[in-house]
C-alpha positions as a Python dict, from the first residue, in 0.01 Angstrom:
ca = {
    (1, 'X'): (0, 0, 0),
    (2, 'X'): (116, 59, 354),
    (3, 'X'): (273, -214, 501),
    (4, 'X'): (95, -390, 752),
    (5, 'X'): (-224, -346, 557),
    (6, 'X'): (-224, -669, 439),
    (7, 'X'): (-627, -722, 473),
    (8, 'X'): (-694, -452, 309),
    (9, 'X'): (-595, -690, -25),
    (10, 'X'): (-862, -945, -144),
    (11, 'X'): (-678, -1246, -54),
    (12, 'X'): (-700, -1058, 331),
    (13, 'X'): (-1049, -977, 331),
    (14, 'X'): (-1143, -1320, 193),
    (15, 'X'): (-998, -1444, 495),
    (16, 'X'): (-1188, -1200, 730),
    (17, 'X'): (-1458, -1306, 566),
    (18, 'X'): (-1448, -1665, 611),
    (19, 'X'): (-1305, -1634, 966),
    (20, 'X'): (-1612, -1405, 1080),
    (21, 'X'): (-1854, -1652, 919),
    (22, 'X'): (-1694, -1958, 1067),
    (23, 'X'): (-1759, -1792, 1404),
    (24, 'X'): (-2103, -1703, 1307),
    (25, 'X'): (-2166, -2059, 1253),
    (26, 'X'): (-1989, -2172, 1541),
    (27, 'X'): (-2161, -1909, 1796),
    (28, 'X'): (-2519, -2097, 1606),
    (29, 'X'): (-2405, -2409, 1707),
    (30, 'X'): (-2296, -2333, 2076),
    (31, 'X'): (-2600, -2162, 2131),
    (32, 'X'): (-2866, -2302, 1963),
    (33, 'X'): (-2746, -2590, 1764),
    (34, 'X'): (-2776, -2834, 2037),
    (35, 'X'): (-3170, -2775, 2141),
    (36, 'X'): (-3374, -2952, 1920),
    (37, 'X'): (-3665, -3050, 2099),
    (38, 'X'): (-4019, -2889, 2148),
    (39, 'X'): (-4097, -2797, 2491),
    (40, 'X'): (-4456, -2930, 2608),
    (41, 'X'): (-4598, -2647, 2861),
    (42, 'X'): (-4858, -2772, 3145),
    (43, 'X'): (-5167, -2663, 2922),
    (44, 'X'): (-5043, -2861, 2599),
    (45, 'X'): (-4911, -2601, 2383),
    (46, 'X'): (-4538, -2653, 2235),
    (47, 'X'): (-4274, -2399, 2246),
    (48, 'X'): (-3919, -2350, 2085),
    (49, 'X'): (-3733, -2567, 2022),
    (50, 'X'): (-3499, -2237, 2173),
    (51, 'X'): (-3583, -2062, 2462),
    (52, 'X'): (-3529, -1650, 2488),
    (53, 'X'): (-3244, -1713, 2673),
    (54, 'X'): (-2981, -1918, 2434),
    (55, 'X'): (-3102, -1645, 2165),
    (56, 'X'): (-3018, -1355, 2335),
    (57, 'X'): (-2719, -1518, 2451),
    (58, 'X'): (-2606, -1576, 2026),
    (59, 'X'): (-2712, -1214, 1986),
    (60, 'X'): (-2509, -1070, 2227),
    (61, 'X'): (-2248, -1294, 2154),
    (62, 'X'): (-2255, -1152, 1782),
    (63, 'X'): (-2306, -796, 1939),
    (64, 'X'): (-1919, -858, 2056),
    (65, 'X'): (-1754, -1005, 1762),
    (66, 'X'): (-1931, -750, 1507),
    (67, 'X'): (-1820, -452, 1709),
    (68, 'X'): (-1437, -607, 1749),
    (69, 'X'): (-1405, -673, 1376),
    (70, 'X'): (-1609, -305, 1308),
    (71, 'X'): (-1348, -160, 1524),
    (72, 'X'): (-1071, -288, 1299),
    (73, 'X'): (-1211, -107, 975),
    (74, 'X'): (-1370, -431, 838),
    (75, 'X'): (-1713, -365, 779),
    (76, 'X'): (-1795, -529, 424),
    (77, 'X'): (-1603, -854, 598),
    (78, 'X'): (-1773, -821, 892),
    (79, 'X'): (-2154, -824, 738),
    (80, 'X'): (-2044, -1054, 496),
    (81, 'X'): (-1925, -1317, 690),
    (82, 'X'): (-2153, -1290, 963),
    (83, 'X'): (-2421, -1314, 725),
    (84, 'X'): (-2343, -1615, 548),
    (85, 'X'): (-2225, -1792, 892),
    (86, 'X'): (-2574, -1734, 1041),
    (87, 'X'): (-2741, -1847, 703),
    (88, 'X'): (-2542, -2142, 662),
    (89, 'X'): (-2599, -2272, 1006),
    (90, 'X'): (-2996, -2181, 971),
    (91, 'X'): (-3011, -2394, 681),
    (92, 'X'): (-2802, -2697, 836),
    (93, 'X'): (-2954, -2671, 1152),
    (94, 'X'): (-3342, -2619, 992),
    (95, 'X'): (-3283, -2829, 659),
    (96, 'X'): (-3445, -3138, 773),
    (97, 'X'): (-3812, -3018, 778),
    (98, 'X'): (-4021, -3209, 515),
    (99, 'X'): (-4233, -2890, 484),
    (100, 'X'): (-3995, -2674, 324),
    (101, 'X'): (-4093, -2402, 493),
    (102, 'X'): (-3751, -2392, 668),
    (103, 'X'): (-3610, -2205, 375),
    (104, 'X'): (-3836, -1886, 457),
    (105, 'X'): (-3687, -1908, 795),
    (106, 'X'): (-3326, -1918, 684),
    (107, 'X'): (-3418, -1598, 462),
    (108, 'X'): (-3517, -1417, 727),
    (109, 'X'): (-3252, -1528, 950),
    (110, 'X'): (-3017, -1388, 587),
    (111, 'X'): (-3205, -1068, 579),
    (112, 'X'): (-3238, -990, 935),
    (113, 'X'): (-2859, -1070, 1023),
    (114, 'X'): (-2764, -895, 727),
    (115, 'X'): (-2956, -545, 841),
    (116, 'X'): (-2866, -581, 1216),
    (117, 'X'): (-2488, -626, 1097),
    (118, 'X'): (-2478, -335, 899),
    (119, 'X'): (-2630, -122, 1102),
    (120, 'X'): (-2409, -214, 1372),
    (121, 'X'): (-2119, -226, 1209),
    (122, 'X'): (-2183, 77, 1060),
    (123, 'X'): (-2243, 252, 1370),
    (124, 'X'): (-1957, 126, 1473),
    (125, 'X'): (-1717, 229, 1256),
    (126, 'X'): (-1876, 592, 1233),
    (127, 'X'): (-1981, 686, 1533),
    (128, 'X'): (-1733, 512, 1788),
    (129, 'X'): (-1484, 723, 1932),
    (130, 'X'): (-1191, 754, 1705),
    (131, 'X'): (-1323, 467, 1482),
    (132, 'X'): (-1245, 672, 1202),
    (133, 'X'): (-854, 710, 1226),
    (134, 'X'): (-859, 330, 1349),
    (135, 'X'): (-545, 178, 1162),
    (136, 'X'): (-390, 511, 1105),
}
């Protein structure tokens, strides 16, 4: 192994993992993790408890760190841990309806991050100018 290509061992990617995730998580909480009310509209119907707003704002915000940590050759890391940071905050955020039902939103919050990151990151890292010889 090269040096400087420390991540490239497990103990490395581990940690890209776990530091991608933890921002997942944290991006959840800044942006949507501290709305948890219904909004009542004039004619009685209830919305959100998120408006489009703070979600596109976590989206775009994930846009950024997905495409940063693409750029550096880490795409397995980069799904991964965005994955389970999204899913993890879901379920904490979601976890206290009596229905249940909150577990088939946290799936498709799992599945949905999961496609969007690959096909991001994957993008990303194959189509980006000179993403290819990154790390050289």
């Amino acid at each position: 192994m090269r040096p400087g290509m420390w991540w490239k061992k497990p103990a490395g990617q581990s940690l890209w993992v776990l530091g991608l995730g933890v921002v997942a998580a944290g991006l959840w909480a800044g942006w949507l993790g501290w709305d948890q009310h219904e909004d009542v509209r004039p004619d009685g119907t209830e919305s959100g408890p998120y408006e489009a707003w703070q979600v596109a704002g976590l989206v775009l915000s994930l846009l950024v760190v997905v495409c940063w940590a693409a750029l550096r050759r880490h795409t397995v890391a980069t799904v991964a841990g965005t994955t389970a940071g999204l899913t993890v905050a879901a379920w904490y955020d979601w976890s206290d309806d009596s229905s249940g039902l909150f577990a088939v939103g946290v799936a498709m919050v799992m599945l949905g991050s999961l496609a969007a990151t690959t096909l991001v990151s994957t993008l990303v890292r194959y189509v980006a100018p000179g993403a290819r010889w990154a790390g050289r």
